[in-house]
BAGU-178367 format. One record per atom (N, C-alpha, C, O): atom name; residue in three letters; x, y, z. Coordinates in nm, 4 decimals, always signed. Example, Ala and Ser with C-alpha at 12.3 -4.5 7.8 and 13.67 -1.06 7.14 Angstrom:
2
REC  at   aa        xx        yy        zz
REC   N  ALA   +1.3190   -0.5690   +0.7800
REC  CA  ALA   +1.2300   -0.4500   +0.7800
REC   C  ALA   +1.3200   -0.3300   +0.7800
REC   O  ALA   +1.4236   -0.3319   +0.8465
REC   N  SER   +1.2850   -0.2250   +0.7080
REC  CA  SER   +1.3670   -0.1060   +0.7140
REC   C  SER   +1.2900   +0.0030   +0.7870
REC   O  SER   +1.3409   +0.1138   +0.8039
END
This chain:
127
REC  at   aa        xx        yy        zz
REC   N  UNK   -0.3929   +2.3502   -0.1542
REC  CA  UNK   -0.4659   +2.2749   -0.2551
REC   C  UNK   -0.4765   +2.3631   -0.3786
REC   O  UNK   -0.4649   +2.4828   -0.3525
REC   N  UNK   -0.4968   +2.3317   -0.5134
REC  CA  UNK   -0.4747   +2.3909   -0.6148
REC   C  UNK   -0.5689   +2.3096   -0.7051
REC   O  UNK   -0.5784   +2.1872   -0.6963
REC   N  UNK   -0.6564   +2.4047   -0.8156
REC  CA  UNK   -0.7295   +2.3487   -0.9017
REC   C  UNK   -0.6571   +2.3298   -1.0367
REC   O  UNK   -0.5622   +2.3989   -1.0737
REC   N  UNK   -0.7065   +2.2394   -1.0982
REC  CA  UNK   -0.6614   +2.1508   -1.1934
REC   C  UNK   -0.8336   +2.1406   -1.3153
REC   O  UNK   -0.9252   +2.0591   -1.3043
REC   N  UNK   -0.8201   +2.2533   -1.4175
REC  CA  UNK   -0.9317   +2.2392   -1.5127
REC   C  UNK   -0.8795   +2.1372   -1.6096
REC   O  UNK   -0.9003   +2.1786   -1.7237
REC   N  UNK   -0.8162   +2.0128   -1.6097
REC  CA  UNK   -0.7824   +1.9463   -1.7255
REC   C  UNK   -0.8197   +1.7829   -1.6452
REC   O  UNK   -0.7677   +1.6854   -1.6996
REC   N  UNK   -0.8871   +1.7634   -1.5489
REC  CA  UNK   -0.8883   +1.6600   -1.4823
REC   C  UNK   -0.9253   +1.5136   -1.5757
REC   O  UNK   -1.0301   +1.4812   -1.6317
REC   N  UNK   -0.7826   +1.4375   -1.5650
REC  CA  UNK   -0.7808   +1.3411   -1.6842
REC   C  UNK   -0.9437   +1.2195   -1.6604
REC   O  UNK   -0.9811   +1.1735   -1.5525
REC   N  UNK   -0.9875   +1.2041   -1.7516
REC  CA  UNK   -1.1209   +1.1195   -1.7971
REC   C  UNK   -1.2194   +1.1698   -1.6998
REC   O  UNK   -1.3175   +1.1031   -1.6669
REC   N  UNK   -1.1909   +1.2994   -1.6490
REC  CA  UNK   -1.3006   +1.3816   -1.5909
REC   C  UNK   -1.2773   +1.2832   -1.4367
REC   O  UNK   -1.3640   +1.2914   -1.3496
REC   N  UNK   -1.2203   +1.2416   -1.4271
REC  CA  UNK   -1.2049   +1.1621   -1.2711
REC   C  UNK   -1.1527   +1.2720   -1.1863
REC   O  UNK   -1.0665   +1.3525   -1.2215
REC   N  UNK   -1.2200   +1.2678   -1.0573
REC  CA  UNK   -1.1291   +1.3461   -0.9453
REC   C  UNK   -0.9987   +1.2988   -0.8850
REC   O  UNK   -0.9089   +1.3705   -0.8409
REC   N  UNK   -1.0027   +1.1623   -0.8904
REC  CA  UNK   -0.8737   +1.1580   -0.7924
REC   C  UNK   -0.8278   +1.0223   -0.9327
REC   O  UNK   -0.8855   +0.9413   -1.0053
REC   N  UNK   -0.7009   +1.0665   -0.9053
REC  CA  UNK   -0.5836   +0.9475   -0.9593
REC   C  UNK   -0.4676   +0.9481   -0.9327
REC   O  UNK   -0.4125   +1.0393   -0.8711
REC   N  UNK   -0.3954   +0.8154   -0.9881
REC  CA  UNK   -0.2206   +0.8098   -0.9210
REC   C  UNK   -0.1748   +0.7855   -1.0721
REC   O  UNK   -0.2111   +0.7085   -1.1610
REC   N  UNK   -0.0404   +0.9261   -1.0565
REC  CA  UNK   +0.0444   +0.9190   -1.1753
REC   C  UNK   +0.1714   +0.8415   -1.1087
REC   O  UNK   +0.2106   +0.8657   -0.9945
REC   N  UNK   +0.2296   +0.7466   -1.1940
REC  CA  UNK   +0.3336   +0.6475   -1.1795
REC   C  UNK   +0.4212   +0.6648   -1.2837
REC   O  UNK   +0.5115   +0.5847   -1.3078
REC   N  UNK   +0.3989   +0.7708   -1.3508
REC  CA  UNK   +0.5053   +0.8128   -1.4770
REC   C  UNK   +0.4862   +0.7565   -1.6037
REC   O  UNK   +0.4867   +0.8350   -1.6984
REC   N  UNK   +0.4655   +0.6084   -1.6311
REC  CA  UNK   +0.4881   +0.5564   -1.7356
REC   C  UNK   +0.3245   +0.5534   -1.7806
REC   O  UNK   +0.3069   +0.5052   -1.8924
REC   N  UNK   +0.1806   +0.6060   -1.6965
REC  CA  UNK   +0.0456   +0.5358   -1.6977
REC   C  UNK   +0.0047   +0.6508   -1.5381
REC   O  UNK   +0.0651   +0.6809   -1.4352
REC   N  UNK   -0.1211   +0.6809   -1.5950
REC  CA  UNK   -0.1538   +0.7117   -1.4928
REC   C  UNK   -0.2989   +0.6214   -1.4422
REC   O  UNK   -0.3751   +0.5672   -1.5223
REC   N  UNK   -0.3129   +0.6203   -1.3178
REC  CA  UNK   -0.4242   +0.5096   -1.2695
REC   C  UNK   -0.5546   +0.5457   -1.1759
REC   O  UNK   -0.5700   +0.6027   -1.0679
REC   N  UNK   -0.6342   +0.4880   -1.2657
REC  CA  UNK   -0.7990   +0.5541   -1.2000
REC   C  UNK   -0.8308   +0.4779   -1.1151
REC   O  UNK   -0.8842   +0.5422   -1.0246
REC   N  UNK   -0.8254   +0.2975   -1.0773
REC  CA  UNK   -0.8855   +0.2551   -1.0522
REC   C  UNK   -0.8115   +0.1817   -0.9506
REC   O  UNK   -0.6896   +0.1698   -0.9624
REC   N  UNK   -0.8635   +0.1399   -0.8683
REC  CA  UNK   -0.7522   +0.0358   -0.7248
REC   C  UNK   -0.7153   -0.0601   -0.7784
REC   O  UNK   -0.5984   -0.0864   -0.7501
REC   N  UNK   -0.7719   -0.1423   -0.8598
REC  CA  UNK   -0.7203   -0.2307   -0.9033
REC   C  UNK   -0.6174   -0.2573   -1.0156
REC   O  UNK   -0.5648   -0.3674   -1.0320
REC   N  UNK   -0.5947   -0.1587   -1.0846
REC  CA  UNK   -0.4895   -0.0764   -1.1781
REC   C  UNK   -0.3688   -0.0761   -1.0969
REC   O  UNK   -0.2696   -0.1441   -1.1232
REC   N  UNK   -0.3815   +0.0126   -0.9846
REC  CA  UNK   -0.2802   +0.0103   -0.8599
REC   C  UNK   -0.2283   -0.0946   -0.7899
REC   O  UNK   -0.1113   -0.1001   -0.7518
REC   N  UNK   -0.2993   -0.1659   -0.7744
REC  CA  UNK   -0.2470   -0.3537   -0.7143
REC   C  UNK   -0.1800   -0.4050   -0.8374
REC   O  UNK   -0.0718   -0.4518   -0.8020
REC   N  UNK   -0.1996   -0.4197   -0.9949
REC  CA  UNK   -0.1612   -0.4511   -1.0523
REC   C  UNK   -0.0019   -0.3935   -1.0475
REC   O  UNK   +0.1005   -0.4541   -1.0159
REC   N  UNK   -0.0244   -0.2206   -1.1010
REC  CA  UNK   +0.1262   -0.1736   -1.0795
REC   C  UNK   +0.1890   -0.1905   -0.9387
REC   O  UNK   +0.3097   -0.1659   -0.9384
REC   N  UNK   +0.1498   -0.2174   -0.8487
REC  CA  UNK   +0.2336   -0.2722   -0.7542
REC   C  UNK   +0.3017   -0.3688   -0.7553
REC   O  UNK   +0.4128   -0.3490   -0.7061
REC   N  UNK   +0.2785   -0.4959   -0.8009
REC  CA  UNK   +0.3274   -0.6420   -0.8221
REC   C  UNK   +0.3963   -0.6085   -0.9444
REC   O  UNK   +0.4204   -0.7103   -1.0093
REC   N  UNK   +0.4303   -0.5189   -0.9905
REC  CA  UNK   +0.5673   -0.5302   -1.1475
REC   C  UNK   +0.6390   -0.3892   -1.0814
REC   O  UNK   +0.6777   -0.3191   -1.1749
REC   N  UNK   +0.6741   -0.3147   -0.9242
REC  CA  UNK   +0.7501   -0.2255   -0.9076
REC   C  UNK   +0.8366   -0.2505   -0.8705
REC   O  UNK   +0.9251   -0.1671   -0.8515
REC   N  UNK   +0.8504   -0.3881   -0.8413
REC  CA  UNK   +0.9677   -0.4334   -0.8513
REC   C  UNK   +1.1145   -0.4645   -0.9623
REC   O  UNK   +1.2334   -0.4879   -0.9406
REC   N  UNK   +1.0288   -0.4495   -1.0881
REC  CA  UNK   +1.0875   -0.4379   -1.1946
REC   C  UNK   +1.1556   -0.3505   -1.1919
REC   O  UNK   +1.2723   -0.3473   -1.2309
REC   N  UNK   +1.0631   -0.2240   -1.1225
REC  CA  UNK   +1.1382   -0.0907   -1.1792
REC   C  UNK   +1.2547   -0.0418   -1.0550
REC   O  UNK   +1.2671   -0.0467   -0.9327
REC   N  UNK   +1.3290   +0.0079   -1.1773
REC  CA  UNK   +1.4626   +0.0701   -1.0754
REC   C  UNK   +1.4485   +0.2177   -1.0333
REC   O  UNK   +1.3520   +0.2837   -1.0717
REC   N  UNK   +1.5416   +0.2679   -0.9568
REC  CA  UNK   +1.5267   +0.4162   -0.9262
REC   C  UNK   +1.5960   +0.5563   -1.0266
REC   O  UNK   +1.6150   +0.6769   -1.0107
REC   N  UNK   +1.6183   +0.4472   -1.1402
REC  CA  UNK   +1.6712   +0.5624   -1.2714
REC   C  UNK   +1.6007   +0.5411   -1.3682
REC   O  UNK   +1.6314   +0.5823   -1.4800
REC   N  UNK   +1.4739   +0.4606   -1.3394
REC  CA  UNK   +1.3770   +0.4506   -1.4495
REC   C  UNK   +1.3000   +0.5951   -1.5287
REC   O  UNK   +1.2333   +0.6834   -1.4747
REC   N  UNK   +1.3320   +0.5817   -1.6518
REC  CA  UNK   +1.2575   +0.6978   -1.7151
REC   C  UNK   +1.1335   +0.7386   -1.6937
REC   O  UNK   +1.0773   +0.8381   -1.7394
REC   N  UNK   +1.0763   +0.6220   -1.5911
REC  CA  UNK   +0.8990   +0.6499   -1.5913
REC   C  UNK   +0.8668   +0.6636   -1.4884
REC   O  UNK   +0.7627   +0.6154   -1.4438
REC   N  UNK   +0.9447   +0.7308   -1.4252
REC  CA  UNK   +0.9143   +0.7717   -1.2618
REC   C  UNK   +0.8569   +0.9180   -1.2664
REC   O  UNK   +0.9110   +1.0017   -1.3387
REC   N  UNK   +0.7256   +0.9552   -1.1742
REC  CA  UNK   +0.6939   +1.0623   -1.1832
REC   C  UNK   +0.8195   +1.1418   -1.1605
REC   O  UNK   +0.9323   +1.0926   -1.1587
REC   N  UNK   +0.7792   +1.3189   -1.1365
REC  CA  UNK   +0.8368   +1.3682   -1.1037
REC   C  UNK   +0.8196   +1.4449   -1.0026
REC   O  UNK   +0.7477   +1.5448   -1.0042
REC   N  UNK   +0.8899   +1.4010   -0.8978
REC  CA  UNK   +0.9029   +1.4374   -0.8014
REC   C  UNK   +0.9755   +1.5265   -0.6904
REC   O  UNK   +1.0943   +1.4987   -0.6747
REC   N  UNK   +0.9310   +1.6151   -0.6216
REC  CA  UNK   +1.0447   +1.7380   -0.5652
REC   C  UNK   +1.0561   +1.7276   -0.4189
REC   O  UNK   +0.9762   +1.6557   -0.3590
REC   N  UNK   +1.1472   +1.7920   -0.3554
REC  CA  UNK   +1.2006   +1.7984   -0.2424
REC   C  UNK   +1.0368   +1.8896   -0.1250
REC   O  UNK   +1.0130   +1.8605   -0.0078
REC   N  UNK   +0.9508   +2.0033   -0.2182
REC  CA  UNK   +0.8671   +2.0243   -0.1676
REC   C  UNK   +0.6789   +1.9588   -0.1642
REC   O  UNK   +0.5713   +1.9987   -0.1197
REC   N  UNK   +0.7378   +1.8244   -0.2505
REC  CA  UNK   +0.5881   +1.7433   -0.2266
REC   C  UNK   +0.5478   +1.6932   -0.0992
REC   O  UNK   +0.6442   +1.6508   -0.0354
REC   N  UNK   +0.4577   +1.6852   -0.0508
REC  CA  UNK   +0.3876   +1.5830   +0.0202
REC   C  UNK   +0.4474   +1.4460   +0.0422
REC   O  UNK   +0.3796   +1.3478   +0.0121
REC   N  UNK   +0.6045   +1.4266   +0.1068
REC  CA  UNK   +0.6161   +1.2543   +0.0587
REC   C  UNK   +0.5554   +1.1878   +0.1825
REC   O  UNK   +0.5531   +1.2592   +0.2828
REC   N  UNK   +0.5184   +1.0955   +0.1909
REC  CA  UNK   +0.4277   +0.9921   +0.3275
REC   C  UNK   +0.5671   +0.9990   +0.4142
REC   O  UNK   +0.6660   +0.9543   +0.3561
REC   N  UNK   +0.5822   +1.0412   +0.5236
REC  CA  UNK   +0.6867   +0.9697   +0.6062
REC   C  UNK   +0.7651   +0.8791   +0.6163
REC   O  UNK   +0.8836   +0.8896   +0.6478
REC   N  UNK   +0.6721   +0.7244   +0.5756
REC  CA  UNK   +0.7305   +0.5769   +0.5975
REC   C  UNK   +0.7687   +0.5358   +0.4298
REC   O  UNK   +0.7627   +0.4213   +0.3850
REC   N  UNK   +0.7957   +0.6186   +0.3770
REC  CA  UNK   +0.7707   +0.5940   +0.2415
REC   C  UNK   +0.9547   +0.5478   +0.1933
REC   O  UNK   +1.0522   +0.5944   +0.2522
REC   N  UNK   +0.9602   +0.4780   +0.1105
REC  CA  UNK   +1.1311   +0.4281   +0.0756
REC   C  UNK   +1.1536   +0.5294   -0.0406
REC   O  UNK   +1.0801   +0.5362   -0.1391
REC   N  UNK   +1.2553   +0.6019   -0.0203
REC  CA  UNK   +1.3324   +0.7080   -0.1397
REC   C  UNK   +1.3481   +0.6115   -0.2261
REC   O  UNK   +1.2598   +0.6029   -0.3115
REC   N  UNK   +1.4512   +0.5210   -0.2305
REC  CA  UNK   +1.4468   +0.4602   -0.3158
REC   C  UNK   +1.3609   +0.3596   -0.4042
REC   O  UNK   +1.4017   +0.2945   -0.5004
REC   N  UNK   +1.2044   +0.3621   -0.3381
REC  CA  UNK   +1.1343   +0.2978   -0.4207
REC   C  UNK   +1.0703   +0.3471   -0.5843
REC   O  UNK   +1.0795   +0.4594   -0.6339
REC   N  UNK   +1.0344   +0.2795   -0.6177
REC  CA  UNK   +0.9202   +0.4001   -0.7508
REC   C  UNK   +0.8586   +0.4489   -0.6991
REC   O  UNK   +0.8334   +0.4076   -0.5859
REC   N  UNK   +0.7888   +0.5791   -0.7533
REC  CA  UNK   +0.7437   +0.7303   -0.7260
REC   C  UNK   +0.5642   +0.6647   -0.7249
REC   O  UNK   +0.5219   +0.5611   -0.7760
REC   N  UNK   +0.5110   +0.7404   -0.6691
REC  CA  UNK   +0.3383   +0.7141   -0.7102
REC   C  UNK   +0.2749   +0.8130   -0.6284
REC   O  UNK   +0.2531   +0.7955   -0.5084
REC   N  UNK   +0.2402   +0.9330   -0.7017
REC  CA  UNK   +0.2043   +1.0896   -0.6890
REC   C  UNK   +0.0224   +1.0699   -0.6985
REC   O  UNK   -0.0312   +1.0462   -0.8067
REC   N  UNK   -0.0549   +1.0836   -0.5736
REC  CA  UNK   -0.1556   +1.0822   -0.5505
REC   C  UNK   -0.2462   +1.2208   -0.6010
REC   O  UNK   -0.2354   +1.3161   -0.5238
REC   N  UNK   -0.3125   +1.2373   -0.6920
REC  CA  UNK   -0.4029   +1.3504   -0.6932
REC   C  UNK   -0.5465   +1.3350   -0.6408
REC   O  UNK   -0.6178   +1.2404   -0.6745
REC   N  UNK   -0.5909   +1.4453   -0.5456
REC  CA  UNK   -0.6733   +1.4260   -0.5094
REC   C  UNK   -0.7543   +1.5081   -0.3755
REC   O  UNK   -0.7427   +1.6103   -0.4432
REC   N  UNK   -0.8019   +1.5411   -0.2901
REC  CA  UNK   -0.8627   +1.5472   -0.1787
REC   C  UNK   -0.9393   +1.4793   -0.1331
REC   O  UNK   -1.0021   +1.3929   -0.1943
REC   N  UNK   -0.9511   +1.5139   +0.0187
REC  CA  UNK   -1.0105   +1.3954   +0.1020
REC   C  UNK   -1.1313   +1.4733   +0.1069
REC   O  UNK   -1.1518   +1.5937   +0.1220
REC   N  UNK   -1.2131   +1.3641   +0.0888
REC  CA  UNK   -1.4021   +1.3679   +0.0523
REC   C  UNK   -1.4160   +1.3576   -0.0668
REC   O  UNK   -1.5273   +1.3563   -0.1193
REC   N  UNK   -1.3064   +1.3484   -0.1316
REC  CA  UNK   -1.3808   +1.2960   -0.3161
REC   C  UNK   -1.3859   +1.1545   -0.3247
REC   O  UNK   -1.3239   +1.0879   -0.2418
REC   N  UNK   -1.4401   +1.1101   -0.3983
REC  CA  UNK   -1.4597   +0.9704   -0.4091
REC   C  UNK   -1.3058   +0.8551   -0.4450
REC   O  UNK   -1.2130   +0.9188   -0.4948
REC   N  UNK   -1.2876   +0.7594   -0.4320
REC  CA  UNK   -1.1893   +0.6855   -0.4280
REC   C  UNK   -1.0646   +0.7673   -0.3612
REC   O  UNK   -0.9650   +0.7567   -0.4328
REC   N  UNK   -1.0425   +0.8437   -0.2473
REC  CA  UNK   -0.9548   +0.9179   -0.2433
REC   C  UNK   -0.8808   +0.8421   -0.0868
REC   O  UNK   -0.7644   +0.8604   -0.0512
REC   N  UNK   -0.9630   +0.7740   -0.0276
REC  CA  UNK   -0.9620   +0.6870   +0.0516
REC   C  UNK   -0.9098   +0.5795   +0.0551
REC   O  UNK   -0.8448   +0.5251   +0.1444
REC   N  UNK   -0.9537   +0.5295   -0.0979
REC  CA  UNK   -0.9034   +0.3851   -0.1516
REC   C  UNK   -0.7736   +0.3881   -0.1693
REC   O  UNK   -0.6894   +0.3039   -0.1384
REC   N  UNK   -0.7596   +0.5106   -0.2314
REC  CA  UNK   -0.5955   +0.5110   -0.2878
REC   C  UNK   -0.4974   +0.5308   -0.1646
REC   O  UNK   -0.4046   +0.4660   -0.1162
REC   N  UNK   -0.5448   +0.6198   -0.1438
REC  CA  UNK   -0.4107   +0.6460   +0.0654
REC   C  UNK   -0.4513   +0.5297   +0.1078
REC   O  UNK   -0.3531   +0.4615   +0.0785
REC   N  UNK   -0.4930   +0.4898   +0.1346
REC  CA  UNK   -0.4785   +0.3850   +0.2199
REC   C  UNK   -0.4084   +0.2558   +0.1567
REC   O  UNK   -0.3646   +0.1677   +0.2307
REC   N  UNK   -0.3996   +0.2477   +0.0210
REC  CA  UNK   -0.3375   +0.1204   -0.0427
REC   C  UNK   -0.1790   +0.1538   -0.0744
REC   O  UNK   -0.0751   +0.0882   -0.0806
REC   N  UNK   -0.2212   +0.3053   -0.0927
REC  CA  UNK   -0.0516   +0.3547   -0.1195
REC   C  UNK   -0.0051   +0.3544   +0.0173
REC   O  UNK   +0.0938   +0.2815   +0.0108
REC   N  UNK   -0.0176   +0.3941   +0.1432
REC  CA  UNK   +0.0329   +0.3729   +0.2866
REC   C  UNK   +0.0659   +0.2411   +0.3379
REC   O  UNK   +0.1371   +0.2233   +0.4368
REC   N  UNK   +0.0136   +0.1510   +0.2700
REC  CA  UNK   +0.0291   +0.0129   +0.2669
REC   C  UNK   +0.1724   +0.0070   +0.2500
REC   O  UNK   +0.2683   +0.0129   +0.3270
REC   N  UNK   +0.1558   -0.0079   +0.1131
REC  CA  UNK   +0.2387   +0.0075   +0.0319
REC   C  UNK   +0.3888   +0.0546   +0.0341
REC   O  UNK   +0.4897   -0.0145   +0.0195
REC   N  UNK   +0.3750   +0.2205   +0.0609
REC  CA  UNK   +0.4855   +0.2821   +0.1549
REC   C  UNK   +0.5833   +0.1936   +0.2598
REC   O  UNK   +0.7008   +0.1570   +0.2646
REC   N  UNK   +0.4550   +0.1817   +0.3444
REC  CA  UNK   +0.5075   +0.0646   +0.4993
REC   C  UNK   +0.5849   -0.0255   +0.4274
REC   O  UNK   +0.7042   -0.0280   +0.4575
REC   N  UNK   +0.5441   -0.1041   +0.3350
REC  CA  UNK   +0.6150   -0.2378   +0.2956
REC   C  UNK   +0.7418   -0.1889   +0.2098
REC   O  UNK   +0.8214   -0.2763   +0.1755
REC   N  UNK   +0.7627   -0.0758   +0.1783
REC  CA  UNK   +0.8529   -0.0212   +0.1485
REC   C  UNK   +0.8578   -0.0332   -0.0493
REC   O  UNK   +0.9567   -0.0554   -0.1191
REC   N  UNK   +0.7601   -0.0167   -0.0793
REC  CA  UNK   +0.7642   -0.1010   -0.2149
REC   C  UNK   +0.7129   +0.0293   -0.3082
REC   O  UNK   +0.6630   +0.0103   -0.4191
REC   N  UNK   +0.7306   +0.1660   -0.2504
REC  CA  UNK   +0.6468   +0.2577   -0.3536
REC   C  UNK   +0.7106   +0.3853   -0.2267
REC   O  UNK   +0.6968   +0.3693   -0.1054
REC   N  UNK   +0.7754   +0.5005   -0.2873
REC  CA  UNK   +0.7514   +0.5637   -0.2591
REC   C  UNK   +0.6229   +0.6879   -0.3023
REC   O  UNK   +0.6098   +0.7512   -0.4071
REC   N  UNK   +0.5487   +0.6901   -0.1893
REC  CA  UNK   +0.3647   +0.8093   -0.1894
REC   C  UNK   +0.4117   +0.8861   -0.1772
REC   O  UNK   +0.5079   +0.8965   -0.1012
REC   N  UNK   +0.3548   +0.9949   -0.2622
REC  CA  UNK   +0.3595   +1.1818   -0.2744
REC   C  UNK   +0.1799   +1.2204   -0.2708
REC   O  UNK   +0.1048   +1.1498   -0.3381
REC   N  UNK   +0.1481   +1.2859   -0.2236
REC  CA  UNK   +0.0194   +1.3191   -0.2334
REC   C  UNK   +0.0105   +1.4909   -0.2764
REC   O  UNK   +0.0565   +1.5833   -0.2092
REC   N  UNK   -0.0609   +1.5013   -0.4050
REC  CA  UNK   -0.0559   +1.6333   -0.4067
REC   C  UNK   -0.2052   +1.6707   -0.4227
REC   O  UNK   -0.2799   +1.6491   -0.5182
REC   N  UNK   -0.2332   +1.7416   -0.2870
REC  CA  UNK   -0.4065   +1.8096   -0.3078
REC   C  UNK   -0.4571   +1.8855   -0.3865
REC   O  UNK   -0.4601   +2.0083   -0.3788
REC   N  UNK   -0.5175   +1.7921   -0.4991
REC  CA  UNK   -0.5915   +1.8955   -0.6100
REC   C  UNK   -0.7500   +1.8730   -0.6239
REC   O  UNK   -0.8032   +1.7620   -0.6261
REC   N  UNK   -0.7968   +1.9593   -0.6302
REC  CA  UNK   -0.9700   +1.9408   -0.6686
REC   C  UNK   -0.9644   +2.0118   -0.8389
REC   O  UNK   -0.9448   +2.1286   -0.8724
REC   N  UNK   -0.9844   +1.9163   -0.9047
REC  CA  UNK   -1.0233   +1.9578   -1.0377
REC   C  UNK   -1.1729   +2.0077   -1.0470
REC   O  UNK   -1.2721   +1.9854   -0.9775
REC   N  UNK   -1.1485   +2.0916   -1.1712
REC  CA  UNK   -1.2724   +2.1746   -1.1872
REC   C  UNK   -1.4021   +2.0303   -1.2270
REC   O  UNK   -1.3713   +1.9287   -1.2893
REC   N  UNK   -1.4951   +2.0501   -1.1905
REC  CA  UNK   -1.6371   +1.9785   -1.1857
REC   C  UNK   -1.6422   +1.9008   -1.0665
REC   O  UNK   -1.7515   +1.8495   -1.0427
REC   N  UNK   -1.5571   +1.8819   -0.9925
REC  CA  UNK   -1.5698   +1.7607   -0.8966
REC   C  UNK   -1.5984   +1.8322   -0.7510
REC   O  UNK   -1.5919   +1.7628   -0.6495
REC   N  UNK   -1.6293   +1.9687   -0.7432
REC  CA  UNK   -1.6963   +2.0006   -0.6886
REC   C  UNK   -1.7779   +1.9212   -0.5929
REC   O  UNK   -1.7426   +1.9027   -0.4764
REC   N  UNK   -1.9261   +1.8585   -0.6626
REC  CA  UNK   -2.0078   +1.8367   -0.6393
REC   C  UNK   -1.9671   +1.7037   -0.5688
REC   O  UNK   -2.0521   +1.6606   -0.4909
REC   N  UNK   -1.8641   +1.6379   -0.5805
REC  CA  UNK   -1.8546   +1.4759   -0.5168
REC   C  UNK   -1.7735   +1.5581   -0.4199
REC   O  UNK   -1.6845   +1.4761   -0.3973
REC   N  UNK   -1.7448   +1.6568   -0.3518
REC  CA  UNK   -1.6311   +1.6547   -0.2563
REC   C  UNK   -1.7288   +1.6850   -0.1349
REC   O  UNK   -1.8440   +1.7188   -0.1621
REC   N  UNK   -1.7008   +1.6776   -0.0418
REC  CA  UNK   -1.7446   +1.7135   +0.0333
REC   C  UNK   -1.7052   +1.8474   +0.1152
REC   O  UNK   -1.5859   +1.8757   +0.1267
REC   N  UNK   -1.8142   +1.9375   +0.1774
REC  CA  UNK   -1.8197   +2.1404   +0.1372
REC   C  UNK   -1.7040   +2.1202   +0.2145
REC   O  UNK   -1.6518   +2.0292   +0.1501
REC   N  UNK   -1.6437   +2.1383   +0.2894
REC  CA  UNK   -1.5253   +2.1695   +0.3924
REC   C  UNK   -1.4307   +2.1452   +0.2835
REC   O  UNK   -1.3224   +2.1920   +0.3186
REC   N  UNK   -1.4222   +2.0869   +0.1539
REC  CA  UNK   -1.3142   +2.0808   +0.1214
REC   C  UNK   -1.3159   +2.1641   -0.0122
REC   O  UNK   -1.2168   +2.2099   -0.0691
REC   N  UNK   -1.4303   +2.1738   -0.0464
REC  CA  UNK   -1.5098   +2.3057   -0.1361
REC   C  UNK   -1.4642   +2.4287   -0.0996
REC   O  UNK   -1.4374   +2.5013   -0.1954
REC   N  UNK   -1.4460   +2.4775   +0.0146
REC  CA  UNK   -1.4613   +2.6468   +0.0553
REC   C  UNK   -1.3177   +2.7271   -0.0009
REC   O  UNK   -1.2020   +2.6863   +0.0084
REC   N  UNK   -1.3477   +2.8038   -0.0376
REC  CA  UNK   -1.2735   +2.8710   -0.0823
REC   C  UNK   -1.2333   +2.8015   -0.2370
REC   O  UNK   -1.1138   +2.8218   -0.2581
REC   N  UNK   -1.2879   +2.7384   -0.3312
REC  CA  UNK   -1.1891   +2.6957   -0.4414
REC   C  UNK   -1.3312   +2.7795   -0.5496
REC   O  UNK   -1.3418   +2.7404   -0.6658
REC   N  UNK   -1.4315   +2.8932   -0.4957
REC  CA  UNK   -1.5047   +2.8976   -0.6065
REC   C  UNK   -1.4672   +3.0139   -0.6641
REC   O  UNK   -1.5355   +3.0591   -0.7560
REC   N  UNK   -1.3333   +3.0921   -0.6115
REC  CA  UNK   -1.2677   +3.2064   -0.6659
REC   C  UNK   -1.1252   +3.2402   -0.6232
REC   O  UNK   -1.0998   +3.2008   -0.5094
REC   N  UNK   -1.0427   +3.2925   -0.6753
REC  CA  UNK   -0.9218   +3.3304   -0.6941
REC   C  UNK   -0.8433   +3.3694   -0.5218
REC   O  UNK   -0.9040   +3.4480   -0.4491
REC   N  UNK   -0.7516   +3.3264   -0.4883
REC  CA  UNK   -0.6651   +3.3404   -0.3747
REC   C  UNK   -0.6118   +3.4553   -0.4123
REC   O  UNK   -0.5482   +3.4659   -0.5171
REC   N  UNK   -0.6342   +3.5609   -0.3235
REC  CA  UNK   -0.5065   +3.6670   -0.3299
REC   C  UNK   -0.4112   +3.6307   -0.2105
REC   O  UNK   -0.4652   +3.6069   -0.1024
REC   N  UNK   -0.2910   +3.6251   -0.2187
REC  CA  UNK   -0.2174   +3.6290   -0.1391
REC   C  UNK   -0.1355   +3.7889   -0.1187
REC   O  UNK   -0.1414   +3.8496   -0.2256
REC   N  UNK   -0.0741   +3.8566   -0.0270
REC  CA  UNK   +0.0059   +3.9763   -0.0399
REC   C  UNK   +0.1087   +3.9634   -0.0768
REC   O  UNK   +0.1800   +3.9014   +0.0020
REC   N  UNK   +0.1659   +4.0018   -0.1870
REC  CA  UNK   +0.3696   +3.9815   -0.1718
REC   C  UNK   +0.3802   +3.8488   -0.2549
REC   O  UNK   +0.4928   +3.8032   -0.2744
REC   N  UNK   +0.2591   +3.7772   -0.3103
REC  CA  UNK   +0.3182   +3.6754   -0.4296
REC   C  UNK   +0.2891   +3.7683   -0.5475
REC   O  UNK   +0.2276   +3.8749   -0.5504
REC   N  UNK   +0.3448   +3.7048   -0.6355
REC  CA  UNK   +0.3264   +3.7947   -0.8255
REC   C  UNK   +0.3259   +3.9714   -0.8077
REC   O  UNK   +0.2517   +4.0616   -0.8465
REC   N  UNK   +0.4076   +3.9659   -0.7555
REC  CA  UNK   +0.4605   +4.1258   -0.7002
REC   C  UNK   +0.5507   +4.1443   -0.8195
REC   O  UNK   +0.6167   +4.2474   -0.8315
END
């Protein structure tokens, strides 16, 4: 998991879809019913790598929809579970990447708090 001090409209969790990014579930149902429009060389596809998080059941070839977020922040629930939907029906490929942005702290719940209130040393990285 990795912190994020730029957390867009101060929200903890959202889904970037490339062209718009989306706060709200119902934003997300909307861009679901026009992903069909989109093709798999669309300019407005997140960006996505071989080492993200992709859902298992998820279609390569669908459009991209990159989850930010952790579990115990608020709407973080709403969104996996609509994007897993989703996935299944084959209509979106889900990436989930675990970020706790700075302030959201306080909505997460502590187990997912520990360790983000100071710096990771690892041995043998930035060597």
């Amino acid at each position: 998991m990795s912190r994020n001090s730029n957390a867009p409209k101060g929200k903890c969790c959202w889904v970037d879809v490339g062209s718009t990014i989306l706060f709200d579930i119902s934003e997300l149902s909307d861009w679901f019913s026009t992903t069909t429009t989109l093709s798999q060389d669309s300019t407005e596809e997140p960006n996505i790598s071989e080492t993200d998080h992709i859902y298992p059941e998820s279609n390569r070839k669908s459009p991209g929809a990159v989850l930010y977020g952790v579990l115990g922040v608020n709407y973080f629930s709403n969104f996996h579970l609509a994007l897993v939907e989703a996935s299944r029906k084959g209509k979106v490929q889900y990436v989930d990447r675990p970020i706790l942005p700075s302030g959201c702290e306080s909505e997460a719940e502590y187990c997912t708090t520990v360790g983000t209130g100071s710096l990771l040393n690892l041995a043998g990285y930035g060597v």
